[in-house]
C-alpha positions as CSV (number, residue, x, y, z in Angstrom):
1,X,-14.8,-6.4,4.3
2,X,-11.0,-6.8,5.0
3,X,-9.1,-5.5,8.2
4,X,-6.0,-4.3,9.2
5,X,-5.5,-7.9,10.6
6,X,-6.1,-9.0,7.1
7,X,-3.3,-6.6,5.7
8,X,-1.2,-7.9,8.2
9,X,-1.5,-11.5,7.4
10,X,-0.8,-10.6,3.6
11,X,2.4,-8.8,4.0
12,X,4.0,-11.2,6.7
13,X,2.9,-14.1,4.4
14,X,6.0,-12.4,2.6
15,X,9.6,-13.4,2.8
16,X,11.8,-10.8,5.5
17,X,9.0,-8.9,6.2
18,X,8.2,-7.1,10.0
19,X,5.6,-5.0,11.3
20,X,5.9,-2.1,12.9
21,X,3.4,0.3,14.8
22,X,4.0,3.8,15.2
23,X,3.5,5.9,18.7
24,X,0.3,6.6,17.1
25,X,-0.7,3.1,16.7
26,X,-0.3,3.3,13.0
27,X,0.6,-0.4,11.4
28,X,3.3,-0.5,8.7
29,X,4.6,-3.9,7.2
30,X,8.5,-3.9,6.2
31,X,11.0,-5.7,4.0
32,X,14.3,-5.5,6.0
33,X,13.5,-2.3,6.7
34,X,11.7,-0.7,4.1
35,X,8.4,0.0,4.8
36,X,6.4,-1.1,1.4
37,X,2.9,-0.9,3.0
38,X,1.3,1.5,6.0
39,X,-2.0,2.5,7.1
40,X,-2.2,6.3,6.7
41,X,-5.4,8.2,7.7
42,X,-6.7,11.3,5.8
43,X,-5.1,14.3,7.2
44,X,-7.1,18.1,7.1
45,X,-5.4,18.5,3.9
46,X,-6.0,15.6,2.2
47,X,-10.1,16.0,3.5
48,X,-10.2,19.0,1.1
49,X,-8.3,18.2,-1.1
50,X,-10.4,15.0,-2.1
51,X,-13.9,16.9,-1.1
52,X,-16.7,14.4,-2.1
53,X,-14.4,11.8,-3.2
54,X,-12.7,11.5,-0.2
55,X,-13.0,7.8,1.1
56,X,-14.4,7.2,4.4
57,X,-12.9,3.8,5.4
58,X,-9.4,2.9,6.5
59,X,-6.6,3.8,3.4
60,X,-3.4,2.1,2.9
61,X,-0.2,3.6,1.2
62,X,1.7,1.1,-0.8
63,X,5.3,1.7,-2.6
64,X,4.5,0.9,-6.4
65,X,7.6,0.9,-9.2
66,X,7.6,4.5,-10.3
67,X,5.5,7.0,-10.9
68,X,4.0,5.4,-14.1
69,X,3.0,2.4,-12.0
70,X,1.1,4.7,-9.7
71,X,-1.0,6.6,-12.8
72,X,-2.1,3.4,-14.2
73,X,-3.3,1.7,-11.1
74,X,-5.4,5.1,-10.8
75,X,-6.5,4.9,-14.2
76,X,-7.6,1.2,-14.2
77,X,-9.0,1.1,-11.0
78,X,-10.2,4.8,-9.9
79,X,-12.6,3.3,-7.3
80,X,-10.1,1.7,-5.4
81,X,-6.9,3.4,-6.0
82,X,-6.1,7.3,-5.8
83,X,-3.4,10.1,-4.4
84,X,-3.2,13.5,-3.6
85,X,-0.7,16.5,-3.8
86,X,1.2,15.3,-0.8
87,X,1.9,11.9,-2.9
88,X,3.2,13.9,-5.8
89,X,6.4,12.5,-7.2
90,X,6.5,9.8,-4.7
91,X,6.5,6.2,-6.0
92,X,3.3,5.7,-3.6
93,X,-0.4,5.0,-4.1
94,X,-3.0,5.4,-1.6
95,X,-6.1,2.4,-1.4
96,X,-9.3,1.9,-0.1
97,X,-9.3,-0.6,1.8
98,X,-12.5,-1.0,1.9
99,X,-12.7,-1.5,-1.8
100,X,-10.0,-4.6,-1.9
101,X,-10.7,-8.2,-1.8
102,X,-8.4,-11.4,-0.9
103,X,-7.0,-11.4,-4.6
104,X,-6.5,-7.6,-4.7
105,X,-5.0,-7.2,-0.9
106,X,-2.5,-10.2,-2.0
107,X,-1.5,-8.4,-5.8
108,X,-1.4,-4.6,-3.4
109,X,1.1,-6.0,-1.3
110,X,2.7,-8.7,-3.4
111,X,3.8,-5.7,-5.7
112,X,4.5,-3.1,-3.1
113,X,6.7,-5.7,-1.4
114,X,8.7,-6.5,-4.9
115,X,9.2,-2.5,-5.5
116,X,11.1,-2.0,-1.8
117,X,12.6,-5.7,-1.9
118,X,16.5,-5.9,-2.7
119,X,17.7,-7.4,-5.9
120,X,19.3,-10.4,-3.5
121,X,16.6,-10.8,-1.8
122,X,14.3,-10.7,-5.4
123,X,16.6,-13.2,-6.7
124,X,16.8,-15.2,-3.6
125,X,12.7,-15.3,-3.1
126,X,11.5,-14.8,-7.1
127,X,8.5,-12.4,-7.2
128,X,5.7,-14.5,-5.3
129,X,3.0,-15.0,-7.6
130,X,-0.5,-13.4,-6.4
């Protein structure tokens, strides 16, 4: 099962990218300052919200393109990927982690790093390749 440690090593594999940790202790990886990956547990809210479905194991948020983006991840991959009202309209998709291997940790972060990444920097590092 992949770590935190492992979700580290992915993003900073990534050009310009910094970790950060909260007071909290919550991780977050950045692309000159734009977080594009944190670790976010399940609030109250969220608990109800999900009810049965709600995952036990560690959750990630990752920035994905739009909105669009977001729906078809959940669509395609249900089991891993999912959101709740507090994600609503944000270009955001919460993961278990728990559910990811190597290959789907480095496409997760690979794309969330792209969507926060500035054109110059896109251009200057083209989109890695998973």
């Amino acid at each position: 099962m992949l770590t935190l440690d492992d979700v580290a090593r992915a993003c900073l594999a990534l050009p310009a990218t910094t970790e950060a940790v909260s007071a909290s202790g919550r991780r977050r990886w950045l692309v000159r300052g734009k977080t594009f990956v944190r670790e976010r547990p399940l609030h109250r809210v969220d608990l109800a919200e999900l009810g049965d479905a709600a995952p036990a194991g560690p959750v990630l948020v990752a920035s994905v393109p739009d909105e669009g983006a977001k729906a078809a991840l959940i669509a395609e991959e249900p089991e891993r990927y999912f959101t709740t009202s507090h994600f609503d309209g944000r270009p955001a998709v919460l993961c278990r982690l728990d559910r990811l291997d190597d290959r789907g940790l480095t496409e997760l972060v690979t794309e969330a790093w792209a969507s926060r990444a500035s054109r110059r920097l896109l251009a200057e590092h083209p989109f890695p390749a998973p």
